[in-house]
C-alpha positions as a Markdown table, in Angstrom:
| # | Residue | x | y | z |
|---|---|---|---|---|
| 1 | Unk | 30.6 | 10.6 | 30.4 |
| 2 | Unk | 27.3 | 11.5 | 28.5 |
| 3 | Unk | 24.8 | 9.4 | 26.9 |
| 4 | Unk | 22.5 | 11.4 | 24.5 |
| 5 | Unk | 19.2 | 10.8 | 22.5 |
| 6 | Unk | 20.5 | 8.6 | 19.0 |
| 7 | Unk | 17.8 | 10.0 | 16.6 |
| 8 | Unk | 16.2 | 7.2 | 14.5 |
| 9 | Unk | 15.8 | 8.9 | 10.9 |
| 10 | Unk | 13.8 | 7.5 | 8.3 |
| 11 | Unk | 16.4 | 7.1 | 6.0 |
| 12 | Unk | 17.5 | 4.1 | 3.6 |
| 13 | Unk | 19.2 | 3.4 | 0.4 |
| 14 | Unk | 15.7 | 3.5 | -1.5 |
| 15 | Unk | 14.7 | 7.0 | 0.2 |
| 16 | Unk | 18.3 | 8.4 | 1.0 |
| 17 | Unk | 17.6 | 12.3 | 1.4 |
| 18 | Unk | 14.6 | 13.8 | 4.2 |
| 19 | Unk | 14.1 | 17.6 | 2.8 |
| 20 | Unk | 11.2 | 19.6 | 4.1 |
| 21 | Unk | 10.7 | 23.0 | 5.5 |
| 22 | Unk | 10.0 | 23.8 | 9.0 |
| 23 | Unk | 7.5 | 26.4 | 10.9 |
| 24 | Unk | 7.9 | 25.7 | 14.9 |
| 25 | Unk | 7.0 | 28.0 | 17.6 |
| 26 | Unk | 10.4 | 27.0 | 18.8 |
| 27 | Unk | 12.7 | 24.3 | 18.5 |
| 28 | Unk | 12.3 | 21.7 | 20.7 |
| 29 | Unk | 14.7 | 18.8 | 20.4 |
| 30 | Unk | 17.4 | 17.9 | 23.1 |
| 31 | Unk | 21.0 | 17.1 | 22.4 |
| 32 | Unk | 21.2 | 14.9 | 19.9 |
| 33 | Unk | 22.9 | 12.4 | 17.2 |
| 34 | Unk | 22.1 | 10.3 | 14.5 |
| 35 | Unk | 24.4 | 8.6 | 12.0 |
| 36 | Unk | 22.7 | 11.2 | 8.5 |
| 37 | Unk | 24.0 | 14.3 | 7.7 |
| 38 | Unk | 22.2 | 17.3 | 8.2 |
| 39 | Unk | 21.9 | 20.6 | 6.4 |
| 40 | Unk | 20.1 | 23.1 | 8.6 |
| 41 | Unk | 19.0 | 26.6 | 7.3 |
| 42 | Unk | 17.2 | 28.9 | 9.6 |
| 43 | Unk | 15.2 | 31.0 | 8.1 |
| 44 | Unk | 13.4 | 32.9 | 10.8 |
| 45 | Unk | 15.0 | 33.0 | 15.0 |
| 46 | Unk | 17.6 | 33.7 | 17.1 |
| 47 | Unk | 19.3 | 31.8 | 19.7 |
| 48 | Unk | 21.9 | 29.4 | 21.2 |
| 49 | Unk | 23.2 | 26.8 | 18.8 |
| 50 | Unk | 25.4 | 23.5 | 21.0 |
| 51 | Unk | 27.6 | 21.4 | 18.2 |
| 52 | Unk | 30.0 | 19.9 | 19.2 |
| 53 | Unk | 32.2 | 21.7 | 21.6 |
| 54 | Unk | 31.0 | 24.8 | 20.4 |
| 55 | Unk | 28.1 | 27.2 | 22.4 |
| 56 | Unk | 27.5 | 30.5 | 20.4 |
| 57 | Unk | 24.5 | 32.4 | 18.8 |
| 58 | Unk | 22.8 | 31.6 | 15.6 |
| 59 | Unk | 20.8 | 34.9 | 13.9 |
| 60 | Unk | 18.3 | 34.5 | 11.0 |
| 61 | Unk | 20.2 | 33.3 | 7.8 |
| 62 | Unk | 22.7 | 31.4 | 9.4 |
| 63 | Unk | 23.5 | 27.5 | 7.5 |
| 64 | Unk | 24.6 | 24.9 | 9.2 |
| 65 | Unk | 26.1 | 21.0 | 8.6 |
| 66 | Unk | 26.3 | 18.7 | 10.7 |
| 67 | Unk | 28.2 | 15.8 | 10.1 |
| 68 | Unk | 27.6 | 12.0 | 10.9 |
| 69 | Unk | 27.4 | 11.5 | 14.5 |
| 70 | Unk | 27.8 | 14.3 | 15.9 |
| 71 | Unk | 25.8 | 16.1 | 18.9 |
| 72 | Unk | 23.9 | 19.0 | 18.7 |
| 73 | Unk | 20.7 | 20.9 | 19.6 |
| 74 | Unk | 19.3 | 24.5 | 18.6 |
| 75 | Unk | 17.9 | 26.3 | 21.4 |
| 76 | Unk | 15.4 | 29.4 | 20.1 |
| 77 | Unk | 15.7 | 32.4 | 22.8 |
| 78 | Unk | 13.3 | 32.5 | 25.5 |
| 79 | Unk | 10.8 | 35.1 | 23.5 |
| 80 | Unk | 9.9 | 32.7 | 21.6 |
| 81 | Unk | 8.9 | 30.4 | 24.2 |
| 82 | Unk | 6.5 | 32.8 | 25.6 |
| 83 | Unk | 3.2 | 32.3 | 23.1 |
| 84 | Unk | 2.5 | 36.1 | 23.1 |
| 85 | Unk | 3.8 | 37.1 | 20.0 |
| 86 | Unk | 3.4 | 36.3 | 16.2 |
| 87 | Unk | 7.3 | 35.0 | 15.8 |
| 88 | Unk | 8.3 | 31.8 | 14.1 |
| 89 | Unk | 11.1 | 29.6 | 14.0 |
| 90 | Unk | 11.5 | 28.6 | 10.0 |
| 91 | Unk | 13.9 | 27.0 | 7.5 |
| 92 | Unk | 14.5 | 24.0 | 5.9 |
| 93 | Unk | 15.5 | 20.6 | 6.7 |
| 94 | Unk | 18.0 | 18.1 | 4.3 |
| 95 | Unk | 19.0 | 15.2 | 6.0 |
| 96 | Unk | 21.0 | 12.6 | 4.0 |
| 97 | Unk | 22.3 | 8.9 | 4.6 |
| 98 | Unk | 26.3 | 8.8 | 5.9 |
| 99 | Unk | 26.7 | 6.5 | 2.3 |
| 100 | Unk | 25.3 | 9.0 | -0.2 |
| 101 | Unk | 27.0 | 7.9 | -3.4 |
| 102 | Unk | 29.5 | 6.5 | -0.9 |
| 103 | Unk | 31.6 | 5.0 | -4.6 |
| 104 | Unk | 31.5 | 8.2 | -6.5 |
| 105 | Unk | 32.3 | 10.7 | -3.1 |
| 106 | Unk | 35.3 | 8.2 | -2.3 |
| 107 | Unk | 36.8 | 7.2 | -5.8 |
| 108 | Unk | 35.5 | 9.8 | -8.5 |
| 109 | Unk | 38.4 | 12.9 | -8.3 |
| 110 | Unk | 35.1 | 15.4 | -9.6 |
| 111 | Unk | 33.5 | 14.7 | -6.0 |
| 112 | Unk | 36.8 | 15.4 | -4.0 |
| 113 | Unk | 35.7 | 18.6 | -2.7 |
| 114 | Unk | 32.5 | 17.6 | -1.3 |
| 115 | Unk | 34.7 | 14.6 | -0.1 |
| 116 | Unk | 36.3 | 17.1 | 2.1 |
| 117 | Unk | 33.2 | 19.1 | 2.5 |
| 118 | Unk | 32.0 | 16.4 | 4.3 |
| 119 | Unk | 34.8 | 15.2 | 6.2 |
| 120 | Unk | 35.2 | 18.7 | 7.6 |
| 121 | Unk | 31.7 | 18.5 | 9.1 |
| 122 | Unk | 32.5 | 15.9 | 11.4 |
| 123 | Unk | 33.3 | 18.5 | 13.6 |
| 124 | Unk | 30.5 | 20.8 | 11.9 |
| 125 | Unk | 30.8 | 23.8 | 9.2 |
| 126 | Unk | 29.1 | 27.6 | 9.4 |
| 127 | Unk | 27.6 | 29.3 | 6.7 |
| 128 | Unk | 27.6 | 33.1 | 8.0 |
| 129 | Unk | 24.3 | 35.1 | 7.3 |
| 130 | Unk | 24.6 | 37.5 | 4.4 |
| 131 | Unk | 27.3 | 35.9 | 2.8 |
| 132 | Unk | 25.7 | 33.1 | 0.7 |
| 133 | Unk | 22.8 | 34.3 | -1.1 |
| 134 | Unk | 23.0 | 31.5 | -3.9 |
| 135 | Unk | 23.0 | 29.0 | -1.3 |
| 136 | Unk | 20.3 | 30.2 | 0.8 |
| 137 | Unk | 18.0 | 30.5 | -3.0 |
| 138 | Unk | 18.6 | 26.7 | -3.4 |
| 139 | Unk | 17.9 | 26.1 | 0.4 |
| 140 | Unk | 14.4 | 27.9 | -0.5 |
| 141 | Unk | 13.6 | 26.0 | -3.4 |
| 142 | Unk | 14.7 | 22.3 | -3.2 |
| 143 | Unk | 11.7 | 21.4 | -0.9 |
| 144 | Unk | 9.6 | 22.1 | -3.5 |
| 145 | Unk | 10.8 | 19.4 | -6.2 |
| 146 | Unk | 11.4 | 15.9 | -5.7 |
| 147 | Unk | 12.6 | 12.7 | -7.9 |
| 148 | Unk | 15.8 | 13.1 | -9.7 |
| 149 | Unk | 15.3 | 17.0 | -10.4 |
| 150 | Unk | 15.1 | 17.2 | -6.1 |
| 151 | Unk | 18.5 | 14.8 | -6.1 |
| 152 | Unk | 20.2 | 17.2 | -8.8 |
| 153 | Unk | 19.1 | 20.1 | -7.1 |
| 154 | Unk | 20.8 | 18.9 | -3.6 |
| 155 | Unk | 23.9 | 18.1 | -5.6 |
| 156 | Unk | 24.2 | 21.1 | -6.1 |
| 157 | Unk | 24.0 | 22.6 | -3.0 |
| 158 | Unk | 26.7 | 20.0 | -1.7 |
| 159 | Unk | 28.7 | 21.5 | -4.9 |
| 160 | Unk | 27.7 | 25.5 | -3.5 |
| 161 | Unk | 29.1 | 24.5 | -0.2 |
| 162 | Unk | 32.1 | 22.7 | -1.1 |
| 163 | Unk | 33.4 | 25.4 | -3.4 |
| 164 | Unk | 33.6 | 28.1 | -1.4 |
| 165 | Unk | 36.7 | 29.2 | 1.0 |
| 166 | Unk | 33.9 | 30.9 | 3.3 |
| 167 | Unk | 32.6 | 28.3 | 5.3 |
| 168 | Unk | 34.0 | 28.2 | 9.1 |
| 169 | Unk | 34.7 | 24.6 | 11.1 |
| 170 | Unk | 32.2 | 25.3 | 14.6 |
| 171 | Unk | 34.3 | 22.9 | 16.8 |
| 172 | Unk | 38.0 | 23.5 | 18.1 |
| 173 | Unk | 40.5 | 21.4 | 16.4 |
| 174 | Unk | 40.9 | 19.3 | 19.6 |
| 175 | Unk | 37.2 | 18.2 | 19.4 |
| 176 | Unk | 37.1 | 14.1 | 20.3 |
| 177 | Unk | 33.6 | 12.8 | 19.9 |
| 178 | Unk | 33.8 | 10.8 | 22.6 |
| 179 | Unk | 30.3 | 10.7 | 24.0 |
| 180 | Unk | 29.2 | 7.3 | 24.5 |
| 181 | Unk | 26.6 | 6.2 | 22.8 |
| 182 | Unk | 23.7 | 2.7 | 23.6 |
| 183 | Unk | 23.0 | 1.9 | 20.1 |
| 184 | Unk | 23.2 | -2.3 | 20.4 |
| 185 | Unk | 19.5 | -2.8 | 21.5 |
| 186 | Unk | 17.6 | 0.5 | 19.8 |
| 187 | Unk | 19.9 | -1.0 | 16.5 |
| 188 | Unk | 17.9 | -4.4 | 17.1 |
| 189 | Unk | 14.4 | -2.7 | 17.8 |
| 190 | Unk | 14.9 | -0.2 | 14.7 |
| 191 | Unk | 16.3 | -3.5 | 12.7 |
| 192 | Unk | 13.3 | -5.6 | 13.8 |
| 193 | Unk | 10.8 | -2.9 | 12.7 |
| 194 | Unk | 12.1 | -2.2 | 9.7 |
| 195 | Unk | 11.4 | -6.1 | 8.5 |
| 196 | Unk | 8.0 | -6.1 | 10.4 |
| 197 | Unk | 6.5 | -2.7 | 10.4 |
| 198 | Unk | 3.0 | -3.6 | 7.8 |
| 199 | Unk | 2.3 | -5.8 | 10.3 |
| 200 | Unk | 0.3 | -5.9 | 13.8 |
| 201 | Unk | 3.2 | -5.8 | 16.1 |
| 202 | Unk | 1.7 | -5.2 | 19.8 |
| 203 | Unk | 3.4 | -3.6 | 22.4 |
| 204 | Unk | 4.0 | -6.6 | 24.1 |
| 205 | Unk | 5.5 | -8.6 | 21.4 |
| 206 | Unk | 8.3 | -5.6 | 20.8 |
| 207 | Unk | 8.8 | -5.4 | 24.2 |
| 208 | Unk | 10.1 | -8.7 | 25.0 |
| 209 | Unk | 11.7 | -8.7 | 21.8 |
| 210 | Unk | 14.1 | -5.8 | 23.6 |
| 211 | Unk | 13.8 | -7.7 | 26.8 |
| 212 | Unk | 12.2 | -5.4 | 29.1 |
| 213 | Unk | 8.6 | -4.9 | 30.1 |
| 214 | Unk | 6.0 | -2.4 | 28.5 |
| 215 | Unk | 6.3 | 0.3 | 30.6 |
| 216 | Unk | 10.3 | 0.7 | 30.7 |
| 217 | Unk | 10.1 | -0.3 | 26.9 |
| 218 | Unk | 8.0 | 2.9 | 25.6 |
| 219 | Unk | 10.3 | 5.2 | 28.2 |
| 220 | Unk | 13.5 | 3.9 | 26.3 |
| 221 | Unk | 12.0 | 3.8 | 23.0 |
| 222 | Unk | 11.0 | 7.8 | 22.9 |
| 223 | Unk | 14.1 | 8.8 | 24.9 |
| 224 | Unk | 16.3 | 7.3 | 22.3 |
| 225 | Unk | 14.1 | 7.7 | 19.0 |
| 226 | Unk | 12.1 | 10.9 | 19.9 |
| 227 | Unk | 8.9 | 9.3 | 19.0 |
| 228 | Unk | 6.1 | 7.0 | 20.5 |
| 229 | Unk | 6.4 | 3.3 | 19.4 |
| 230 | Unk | 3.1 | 4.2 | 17.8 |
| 231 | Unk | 3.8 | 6.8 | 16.1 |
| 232 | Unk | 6.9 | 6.0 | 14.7 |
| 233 | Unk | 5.3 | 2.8 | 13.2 |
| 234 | Unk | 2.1 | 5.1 | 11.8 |
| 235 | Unk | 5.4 | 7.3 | 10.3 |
| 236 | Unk | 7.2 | 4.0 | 8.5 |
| 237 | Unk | 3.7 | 3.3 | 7.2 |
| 238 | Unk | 2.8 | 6.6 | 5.8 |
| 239 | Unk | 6.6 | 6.5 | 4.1 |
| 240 | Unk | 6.2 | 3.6 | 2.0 |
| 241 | Unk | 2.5 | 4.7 | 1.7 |
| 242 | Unk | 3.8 | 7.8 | -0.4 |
| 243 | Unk | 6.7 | 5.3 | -2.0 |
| 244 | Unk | 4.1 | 3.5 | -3.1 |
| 245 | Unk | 1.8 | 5.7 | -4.6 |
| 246 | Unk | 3.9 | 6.8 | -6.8 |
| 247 | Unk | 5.4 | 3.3 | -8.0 |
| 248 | Unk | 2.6 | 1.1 | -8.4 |
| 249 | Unk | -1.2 | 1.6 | -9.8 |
| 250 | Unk | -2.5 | 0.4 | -7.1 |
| 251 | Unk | -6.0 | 1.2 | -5.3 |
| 252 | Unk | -6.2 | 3.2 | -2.1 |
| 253 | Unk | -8.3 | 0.4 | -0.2 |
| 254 | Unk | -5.4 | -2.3 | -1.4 |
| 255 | Unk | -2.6 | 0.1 | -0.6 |
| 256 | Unk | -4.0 | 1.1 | 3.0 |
| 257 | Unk | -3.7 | -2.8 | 4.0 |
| 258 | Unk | -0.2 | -3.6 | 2.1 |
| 259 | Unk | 0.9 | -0.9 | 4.4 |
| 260 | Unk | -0.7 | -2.8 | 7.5 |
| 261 | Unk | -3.4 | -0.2 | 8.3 |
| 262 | Unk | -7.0 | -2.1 | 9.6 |
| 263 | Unk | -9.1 | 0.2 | 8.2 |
| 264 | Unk | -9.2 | 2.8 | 5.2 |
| 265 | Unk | -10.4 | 5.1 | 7.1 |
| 266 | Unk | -7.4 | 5.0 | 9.4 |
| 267 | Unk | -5.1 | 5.2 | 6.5 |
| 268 | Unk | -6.7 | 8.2 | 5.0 |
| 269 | Unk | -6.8 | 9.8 | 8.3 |
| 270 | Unk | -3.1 | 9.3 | 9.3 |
| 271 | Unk | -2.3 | 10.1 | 5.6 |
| 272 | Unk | -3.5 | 13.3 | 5.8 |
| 273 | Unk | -2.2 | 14.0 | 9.0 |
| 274 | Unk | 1.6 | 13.3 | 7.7 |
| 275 | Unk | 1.4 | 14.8 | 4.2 |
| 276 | Unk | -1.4 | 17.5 | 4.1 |
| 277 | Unk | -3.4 | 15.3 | 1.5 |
| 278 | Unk | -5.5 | 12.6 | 0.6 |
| 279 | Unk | -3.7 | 9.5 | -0.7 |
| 280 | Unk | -5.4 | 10.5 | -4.3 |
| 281 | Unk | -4.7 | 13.8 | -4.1 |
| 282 | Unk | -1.2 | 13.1 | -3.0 |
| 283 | Unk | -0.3 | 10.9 | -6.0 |
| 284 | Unk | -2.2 | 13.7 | -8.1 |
| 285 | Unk | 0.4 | 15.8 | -7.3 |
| 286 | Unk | 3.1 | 14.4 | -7.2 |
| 287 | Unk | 2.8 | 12.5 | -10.4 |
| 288 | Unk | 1.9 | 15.9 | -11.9 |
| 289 | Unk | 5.0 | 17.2 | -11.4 |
């Protein structure tokens, strides 16, 4: 039996859909889980996509979900591991939380296509290249909106997807998920964090709060989240940093500590790092909108 990386998402109720393009040299996660949805279109690359029980090639174009829990991994082909050419891996990226409008999806008879949409990608669903222009158009564009018009636009695509009689099931009908999976302590760590994270929590304190010393702690922590302890902290930060920005007139200097940064100029730096922009700027933007 096989125990795989559980990918720790930034996902919740308040924030419930991650979209965002990607522009990678190559793809470089391992075989992996985590408990969202995923909508994966590739853009730009070629090479070996794992889902499942499933190993075949992906080509530029291809669309891909992947439903709650199940393993996967993209592997681009070995020219683009080389660094001595000009070729990208690029898409875009819509994760969304396993309860998205749980009520309506399960009771509402207008969602029960993207019901079975999405009970179909438990053992994950193709998109062929060249066969879903419309889809791939929406793909390109939702990154670029956000609030409600982001949400309808997403809807949308769910709709695009459900409706057609086009899209293929990647695993074999005898597919058992039956990996096992060590969610009890990271479930405890993530739980922790998520009720403490504007705070100074040293590496010490989480540590013993999982029971195991420093060391061993930050080896567990990235094998099973994918990220430093630091840096998935700075990450929860900058989140409700943005959240924030656009709900409350606030100042920068009194946002940067109600989001447990020392130091403005840490906040600013690690803002822009994450987003591309100043804090201002940011809520410039996106309040422009």
């Amino acid at each position: 039996m096989k125990t795989i990386m559980n990918e720790r998402l930034l996902i919740s109720e308040f924030a419930p859909l991650n979209v965002r393009f990607y522009d990678y040299n190559h793809f470089t996660y391992p075989l992996h889980f985590h408990s969202e949805y995923e909508i994966i279109y590739i853009k730009e690359s070629t090479g070996t996509r794992f889902v499942g029980n499933s190993i075949t090639r992906y080509e530029a174009g291809d669309i891909l979900l992947i439903g709650s829990n199940l393993p996967h991994f993209l592997k681009s082909d070995e020219v683009y591991h080389s660094g001595n050419n000009d070729l990208r891996v690029k898409g875009t990226i819509i994760q969304f939380e396993k309860d998205f409008m749980y009520y309506a999806v399960n009771n509402y008879p207008h969602f029960i296509k993207i019901k079975n949409l999405l009970q179909e990608s438990q053992r994950g669903i193709y998109f062929a290249r060249g066969h879903f222009l419309k889809l791939q158009d929406l793909l390109e564009k939702v990154p670029l909106e956000n609030g409600l018009n982001q949400l309808m636009l997403f809807l949308e695509i769910l709709k695009e997807m459900s409706e057609t009689d086009n899209r293929q099931i990647i695993s074999t009908t005898d597919f058992v998920n039956e990996t096992i999976y060590d969610t009890a302590r990271i479930d405890k760590v993530i739980s922790f964090l998520n009720k403490n994270y504007t705070r100074n929590i040293s590496l010490e304190e989480i540590a013993s709060f999982a029971a195991m010393n420093t060391a061993a702690f930050c080896r567990y922590f990235k094998s099973k989240t994918g990220k430093s302890f630091k840096n998935y902290i700075l990450d929860m930060r900058i989140g409700f940093a943005c959240k924030l920005l656009l709900m409350e007139d606030i100042g920068i200097s009194q946002l940067s500590s109600k989001c447990g940064f020392e130091t403005i100029s840490h906040f600013n730096k690690t803002f822009k790092k994450n987003t591309g922009h100043v804090p201002s700027l940011y809520r410039k933007m996106m309040l422009s909108r």
